[in-house]
N, CA, C and O atoms as a printed pandas DataFrame, in Angstrom:
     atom_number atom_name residue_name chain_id  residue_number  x_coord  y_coord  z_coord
0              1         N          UNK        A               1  -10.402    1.736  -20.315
1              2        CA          UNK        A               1   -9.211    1.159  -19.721
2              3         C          UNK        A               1   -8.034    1.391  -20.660
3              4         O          UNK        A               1   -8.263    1.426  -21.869
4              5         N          UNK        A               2   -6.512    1.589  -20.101
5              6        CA          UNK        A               2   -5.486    1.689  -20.865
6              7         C          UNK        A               2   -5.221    0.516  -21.307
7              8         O          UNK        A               2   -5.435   -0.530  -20.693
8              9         N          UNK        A               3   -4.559    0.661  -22.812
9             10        CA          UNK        A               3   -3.899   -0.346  -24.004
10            11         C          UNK        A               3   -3.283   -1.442  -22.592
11            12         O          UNK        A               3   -2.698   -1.048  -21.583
12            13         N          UNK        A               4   -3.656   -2.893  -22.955
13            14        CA          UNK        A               4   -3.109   -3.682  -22.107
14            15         C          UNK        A               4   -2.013   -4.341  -22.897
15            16         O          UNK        A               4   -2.009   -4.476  -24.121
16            17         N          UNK        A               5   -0.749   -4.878  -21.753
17            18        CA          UNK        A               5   -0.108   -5.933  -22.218
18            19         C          UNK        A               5   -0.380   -7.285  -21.929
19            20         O          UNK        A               5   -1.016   -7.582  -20.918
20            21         N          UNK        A               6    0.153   -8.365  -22.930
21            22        CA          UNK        A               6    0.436   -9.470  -22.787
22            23         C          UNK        A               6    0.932  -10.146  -21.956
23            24         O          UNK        A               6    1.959  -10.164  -22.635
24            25         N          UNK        A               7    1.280  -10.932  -20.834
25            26        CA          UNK        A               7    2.342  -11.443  -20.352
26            27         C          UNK        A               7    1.619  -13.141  -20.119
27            28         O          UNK        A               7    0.499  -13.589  -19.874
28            29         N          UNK        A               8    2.963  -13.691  -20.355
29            30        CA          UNK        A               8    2.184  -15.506  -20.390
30            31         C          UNK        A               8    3.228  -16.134  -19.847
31            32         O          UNK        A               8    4.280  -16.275  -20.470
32            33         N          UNK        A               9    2.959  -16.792  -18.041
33            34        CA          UNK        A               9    3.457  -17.487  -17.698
34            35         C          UNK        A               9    3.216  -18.543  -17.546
35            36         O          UNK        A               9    2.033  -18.872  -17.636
36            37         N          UNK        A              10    4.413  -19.728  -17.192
37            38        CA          UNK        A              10    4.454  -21.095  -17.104
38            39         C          UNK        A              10    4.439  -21.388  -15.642
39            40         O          UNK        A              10    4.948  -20.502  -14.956
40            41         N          UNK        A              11    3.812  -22.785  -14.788
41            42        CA          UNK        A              11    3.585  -22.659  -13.707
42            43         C          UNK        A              11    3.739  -24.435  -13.431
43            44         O          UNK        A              11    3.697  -25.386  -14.212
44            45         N          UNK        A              12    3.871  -24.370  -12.423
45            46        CA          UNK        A              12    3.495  -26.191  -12.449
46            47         C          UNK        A              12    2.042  -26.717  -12.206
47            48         O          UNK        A              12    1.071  -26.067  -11.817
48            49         N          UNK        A              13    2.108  -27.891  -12.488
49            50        CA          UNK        A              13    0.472  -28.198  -12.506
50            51         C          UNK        A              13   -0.447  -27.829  -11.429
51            52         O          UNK        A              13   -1.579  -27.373  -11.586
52            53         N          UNK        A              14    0.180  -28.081  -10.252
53            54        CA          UNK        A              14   -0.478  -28.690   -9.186
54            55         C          UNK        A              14   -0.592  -26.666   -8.357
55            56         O          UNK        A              14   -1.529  -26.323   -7.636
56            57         N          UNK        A              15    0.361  -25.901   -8.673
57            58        CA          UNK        A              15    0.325  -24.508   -8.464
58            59         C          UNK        A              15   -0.903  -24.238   -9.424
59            60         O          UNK        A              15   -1.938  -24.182   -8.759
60            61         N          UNK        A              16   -1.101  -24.066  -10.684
61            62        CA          UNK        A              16   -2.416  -24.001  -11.805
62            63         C          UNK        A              16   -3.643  -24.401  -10.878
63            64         O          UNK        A              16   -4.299  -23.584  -10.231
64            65         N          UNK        A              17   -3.821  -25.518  -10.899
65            66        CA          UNK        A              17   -4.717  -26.362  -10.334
66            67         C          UNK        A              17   -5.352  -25.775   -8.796
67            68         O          UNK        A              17   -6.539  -25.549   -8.560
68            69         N          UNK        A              18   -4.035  -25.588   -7.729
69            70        CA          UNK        A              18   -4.432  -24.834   -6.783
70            71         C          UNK        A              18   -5.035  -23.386   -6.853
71            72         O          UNK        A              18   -6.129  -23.264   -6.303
72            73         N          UNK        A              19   -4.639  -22.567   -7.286
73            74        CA          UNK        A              19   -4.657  -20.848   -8.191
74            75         C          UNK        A              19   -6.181  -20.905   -8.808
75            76         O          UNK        A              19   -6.963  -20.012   -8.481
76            77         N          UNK        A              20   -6.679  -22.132   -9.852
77            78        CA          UNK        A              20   -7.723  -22.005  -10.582
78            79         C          UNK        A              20   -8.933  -22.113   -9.443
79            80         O          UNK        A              20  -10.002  -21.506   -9.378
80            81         N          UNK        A              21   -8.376  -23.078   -8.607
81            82        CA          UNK        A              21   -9.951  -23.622   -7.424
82            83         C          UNK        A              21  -10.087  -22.270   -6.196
83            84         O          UNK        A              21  -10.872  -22.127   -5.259
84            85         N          UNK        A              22   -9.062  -21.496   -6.646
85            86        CA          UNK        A              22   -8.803  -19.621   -5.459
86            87         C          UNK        A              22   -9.853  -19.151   -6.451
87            88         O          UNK        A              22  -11.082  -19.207   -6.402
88            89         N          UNK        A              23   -8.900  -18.603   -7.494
89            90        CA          UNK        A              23  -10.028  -18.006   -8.323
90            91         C          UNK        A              23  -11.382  -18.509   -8.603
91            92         O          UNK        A              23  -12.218  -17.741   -9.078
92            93         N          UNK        A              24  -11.676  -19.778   -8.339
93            94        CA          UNK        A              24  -13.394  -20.461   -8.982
94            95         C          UNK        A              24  -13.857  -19.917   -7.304
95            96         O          UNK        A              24  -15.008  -19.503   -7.166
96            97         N          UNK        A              25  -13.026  -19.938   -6.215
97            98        CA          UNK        A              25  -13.997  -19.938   -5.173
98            99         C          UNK        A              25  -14.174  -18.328   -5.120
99           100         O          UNK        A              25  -15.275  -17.969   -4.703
100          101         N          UNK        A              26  -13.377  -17.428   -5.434
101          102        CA          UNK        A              26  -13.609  -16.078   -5.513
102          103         C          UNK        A              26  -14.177  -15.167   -6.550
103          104         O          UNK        A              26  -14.023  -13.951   -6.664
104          105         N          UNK        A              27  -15.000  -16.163   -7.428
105          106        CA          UNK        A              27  -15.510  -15.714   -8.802
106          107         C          UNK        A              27  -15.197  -14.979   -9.470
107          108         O          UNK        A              27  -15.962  -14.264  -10.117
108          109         N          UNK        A              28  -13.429  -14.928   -9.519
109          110        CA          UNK        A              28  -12.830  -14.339  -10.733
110          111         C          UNK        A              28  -12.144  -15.214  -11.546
111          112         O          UNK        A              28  -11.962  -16.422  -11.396
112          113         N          UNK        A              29  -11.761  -14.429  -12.477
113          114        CA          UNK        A              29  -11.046  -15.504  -13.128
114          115         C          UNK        A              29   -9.243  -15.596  -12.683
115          116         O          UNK        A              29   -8.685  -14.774  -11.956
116          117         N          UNK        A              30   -8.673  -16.613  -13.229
117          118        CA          UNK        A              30   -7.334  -16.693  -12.869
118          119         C          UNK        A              30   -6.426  -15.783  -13.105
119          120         O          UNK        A              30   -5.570  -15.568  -12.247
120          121         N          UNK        A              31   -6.434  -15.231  -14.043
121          122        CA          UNK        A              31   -6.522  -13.970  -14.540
122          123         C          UNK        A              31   -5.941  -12.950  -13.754
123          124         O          UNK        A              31   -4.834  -12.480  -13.494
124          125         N          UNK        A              32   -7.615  -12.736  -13.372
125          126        CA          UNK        A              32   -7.544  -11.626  -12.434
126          127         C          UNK        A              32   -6.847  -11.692  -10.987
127          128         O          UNK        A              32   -6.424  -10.745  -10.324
128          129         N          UNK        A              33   -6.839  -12.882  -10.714
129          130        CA          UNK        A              33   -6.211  -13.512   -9.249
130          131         C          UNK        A              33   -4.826  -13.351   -9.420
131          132         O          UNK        A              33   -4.241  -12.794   -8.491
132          133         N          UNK        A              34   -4.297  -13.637  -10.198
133          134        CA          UNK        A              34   -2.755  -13.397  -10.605
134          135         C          UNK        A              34   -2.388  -11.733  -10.771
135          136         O          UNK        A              34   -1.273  -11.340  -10.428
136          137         N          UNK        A              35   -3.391  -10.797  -11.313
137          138        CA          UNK        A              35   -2.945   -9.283  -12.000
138          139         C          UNK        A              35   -3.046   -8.659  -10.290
139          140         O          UNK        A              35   -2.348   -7.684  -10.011
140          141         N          UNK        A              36   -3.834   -9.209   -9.340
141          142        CA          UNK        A              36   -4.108   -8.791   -8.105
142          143         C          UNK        A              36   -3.107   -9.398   -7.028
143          144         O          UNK        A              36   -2.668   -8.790   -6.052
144          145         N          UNK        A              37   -2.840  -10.657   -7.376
145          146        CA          UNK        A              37   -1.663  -10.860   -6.509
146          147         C          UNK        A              37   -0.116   -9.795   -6.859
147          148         O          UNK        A              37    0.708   -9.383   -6.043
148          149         N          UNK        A              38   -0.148   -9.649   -7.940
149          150        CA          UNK        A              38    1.217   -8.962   -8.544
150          151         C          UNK        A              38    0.974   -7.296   -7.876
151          152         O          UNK        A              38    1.869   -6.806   -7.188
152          153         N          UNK        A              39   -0.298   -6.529   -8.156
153          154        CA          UNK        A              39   -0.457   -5.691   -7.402
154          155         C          UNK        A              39   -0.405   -5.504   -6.073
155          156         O          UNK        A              39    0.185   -4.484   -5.717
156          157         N          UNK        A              40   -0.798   -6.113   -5.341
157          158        CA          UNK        A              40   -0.862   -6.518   -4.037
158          159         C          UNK        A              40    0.934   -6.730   -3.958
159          160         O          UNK        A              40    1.370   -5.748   -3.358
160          161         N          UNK        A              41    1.760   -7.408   -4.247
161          162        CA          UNK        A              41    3.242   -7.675   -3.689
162          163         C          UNK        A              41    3.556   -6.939   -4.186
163          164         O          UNK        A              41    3.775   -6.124   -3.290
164          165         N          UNK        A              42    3.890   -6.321   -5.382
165          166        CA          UNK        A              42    5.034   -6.129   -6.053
166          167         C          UNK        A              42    4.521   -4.068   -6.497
167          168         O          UNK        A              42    5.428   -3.290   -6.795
168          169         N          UNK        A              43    3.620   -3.776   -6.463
169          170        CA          UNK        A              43    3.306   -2.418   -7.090
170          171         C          UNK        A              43    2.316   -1.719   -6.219
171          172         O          UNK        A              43    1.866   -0.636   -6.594
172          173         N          UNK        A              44    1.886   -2.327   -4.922
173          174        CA          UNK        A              44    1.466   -1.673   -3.386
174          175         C          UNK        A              44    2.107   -1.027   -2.769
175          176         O          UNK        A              44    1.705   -0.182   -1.969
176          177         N          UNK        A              45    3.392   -1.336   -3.057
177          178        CA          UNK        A              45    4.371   -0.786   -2.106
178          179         C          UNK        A              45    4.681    0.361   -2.466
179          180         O          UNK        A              45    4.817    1.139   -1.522
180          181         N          UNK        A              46    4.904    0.922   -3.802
181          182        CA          UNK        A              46    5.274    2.231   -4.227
182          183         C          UNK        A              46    4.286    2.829   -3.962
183          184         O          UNK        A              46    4.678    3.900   -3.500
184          185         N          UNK        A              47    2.954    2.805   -3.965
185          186        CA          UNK        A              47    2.186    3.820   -3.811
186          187         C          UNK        A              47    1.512    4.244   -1.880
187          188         O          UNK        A              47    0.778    5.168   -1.530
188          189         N          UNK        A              48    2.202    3.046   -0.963
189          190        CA          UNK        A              48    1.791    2.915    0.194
190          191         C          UNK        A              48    2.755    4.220    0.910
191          192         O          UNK        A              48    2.217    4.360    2.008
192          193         N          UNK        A              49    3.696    5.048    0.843
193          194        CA          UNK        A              49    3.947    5.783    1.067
194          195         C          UNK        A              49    2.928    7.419    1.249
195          196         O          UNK        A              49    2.523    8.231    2.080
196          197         N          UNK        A              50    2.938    7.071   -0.306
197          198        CA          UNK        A              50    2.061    8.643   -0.627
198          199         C          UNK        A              50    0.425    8.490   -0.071
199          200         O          UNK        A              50   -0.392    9.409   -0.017
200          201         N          UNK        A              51    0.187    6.964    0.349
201          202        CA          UNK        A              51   -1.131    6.398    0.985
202          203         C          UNK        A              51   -1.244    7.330    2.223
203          204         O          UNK        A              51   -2.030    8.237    2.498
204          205         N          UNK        A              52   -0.070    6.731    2.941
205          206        CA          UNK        A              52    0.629    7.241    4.138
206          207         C          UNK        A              52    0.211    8.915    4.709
207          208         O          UNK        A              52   -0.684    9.259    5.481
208          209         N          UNK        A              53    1.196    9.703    4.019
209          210        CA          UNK        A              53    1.336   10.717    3.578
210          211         C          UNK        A              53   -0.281   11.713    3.422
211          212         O          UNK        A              53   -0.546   12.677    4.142
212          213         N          UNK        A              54   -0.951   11.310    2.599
213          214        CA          UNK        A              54   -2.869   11.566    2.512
214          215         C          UNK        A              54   -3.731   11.390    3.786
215          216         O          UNK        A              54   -4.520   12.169    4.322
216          217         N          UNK        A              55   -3.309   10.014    4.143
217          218        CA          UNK        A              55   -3.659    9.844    5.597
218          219         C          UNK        A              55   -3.492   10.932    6.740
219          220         O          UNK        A              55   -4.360   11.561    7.345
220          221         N          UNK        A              56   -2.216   10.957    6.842
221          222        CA          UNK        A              56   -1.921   12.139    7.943
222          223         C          UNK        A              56   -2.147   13.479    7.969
223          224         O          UNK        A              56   -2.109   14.225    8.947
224          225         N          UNK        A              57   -2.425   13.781    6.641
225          226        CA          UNK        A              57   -2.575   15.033    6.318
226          227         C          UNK        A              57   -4.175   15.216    6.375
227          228         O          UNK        A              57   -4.685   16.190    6.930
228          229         N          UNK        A              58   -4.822   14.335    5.837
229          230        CA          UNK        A              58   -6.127   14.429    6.139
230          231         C          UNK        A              58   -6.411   14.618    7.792
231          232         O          UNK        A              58   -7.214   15.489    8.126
232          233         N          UNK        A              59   -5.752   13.802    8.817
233          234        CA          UNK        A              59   -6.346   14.152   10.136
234          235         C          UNK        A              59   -6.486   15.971   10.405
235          236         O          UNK        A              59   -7.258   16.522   11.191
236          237         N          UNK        A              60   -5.752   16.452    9.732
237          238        CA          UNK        A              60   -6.303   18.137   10.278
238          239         C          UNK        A              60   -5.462   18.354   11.603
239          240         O          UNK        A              60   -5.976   19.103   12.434
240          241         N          UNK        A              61   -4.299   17.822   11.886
241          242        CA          UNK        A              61   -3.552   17.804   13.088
242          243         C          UNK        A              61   -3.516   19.319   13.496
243          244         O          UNK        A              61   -2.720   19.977   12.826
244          245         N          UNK        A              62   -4.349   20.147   14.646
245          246        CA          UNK        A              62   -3.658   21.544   15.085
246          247         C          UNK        A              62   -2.602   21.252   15.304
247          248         O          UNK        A              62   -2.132   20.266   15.872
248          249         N          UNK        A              63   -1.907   22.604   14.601
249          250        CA          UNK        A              63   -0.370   22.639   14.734
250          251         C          UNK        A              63    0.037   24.420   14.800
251          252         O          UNK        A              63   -0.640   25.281   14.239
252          253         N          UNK        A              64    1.240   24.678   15.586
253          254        CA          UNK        A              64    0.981   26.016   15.614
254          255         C          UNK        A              64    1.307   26.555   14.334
255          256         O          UNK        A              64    1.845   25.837   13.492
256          257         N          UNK        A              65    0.989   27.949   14.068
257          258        CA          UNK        A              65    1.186   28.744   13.110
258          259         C          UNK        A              65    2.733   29.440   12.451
259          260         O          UNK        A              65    3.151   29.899   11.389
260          261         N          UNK        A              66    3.299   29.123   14.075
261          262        CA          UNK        A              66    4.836   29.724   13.456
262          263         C          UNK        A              66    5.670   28.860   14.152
263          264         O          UNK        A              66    5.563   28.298   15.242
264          265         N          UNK        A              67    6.592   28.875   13.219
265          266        CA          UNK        A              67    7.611   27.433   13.516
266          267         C          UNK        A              67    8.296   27.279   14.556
267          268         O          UNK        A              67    8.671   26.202   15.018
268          269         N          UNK        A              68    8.579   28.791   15.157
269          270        CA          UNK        A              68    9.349   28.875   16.884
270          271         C          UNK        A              68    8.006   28.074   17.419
271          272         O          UNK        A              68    8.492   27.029   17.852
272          273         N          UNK        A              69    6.848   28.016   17.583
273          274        CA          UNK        A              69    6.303   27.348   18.272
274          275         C          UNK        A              69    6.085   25.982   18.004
275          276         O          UNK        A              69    5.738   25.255   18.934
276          277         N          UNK        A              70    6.237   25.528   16.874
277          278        CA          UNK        A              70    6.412   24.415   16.480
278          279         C          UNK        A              70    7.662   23.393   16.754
279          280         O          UNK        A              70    7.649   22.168   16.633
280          281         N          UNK        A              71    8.592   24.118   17.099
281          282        CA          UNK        A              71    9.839   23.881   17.543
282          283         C          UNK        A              71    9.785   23.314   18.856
283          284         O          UNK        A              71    9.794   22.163   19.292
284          285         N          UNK        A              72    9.725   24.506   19.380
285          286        CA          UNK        A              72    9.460   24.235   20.806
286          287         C          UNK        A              72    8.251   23.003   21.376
287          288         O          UNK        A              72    8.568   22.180   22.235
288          289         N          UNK        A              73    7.428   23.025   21.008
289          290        CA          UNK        A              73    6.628   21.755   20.996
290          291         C          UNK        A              73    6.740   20.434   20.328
291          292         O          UNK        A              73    5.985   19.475   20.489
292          293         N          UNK        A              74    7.823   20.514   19.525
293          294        CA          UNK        A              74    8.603   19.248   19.312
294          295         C          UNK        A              74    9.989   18.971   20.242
295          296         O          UNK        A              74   10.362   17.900   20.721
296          297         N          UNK        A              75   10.414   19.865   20.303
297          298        CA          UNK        A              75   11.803   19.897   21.414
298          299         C          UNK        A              75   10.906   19.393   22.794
299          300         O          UNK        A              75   11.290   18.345   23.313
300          301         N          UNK        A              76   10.006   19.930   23.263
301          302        CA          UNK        A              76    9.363   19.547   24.880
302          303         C          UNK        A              76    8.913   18.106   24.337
303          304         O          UNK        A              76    9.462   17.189   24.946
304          305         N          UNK        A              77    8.314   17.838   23.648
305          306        CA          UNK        A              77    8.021   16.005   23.446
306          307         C          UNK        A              77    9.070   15.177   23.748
307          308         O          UNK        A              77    9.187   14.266   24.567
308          309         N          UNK        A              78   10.344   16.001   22.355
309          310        CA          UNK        A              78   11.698   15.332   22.888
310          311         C          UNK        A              78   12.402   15.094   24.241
311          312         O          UNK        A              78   13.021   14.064   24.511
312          313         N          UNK        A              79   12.257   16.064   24.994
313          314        CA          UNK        A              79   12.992   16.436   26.254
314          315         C          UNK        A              79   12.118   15.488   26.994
315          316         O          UNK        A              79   12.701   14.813   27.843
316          317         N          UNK        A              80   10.715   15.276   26.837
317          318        CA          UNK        A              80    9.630   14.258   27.663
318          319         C          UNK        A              80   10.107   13.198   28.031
319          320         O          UNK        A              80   10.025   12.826   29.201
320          321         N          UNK        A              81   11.021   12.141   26.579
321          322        CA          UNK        A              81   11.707   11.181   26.550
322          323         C          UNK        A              81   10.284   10.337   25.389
323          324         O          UNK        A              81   10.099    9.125   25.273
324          325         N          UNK        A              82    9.517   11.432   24.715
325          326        CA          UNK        A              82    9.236   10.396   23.238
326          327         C          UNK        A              82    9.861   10.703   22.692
327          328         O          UNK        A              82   10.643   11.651   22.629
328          329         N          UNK        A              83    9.504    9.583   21.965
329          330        CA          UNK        A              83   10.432    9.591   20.135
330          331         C          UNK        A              83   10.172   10.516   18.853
331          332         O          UNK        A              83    9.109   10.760   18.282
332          333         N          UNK        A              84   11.419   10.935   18.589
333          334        CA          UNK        A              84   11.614   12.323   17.824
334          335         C          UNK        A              84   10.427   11.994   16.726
335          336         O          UNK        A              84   10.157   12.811   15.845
């Protein structure tokens, strides 16, 4: 695992207290319930794009080979009345 940092926050009791009985019922420690909540809000989001992105590309979508036809089969969707 990479060199970790420190970080030490202050909380109110009754937030502690609630947080510790999450983590005792999910057999981690508080710890870890906190480094996973912060991932989860705050550092999911940058990588949910390029998630995105892997996803779609993995389906293997046939698509034509040359872009006049690719064109044109996006222009006829358009003209259908879906969304670009």
């Amino acid at each position: 695992m990479a060199a970790t940092r420190k970080a030490q926050i202050l909380m109110e009791p009754d937030e502690y207290t609630r947080l510790a009985a999450i983590a005792a019922a999910q057999g981690v420690s508080l710890s870890a319930l906190v480094r996973a909540a912060v991932r989860e809000k705050y550092l999911r989001a940058a990588t949910a794009p390029r998630e995105a992105v892997a996803q779609i590309c993995a389906l293997q979508l046939p698509l034509p080979a040359e872009w006049d036809e690719l064109e044109q089969l996006i222009e006829g969707r358009h003209d259908a009345g879906l969304p670009r």
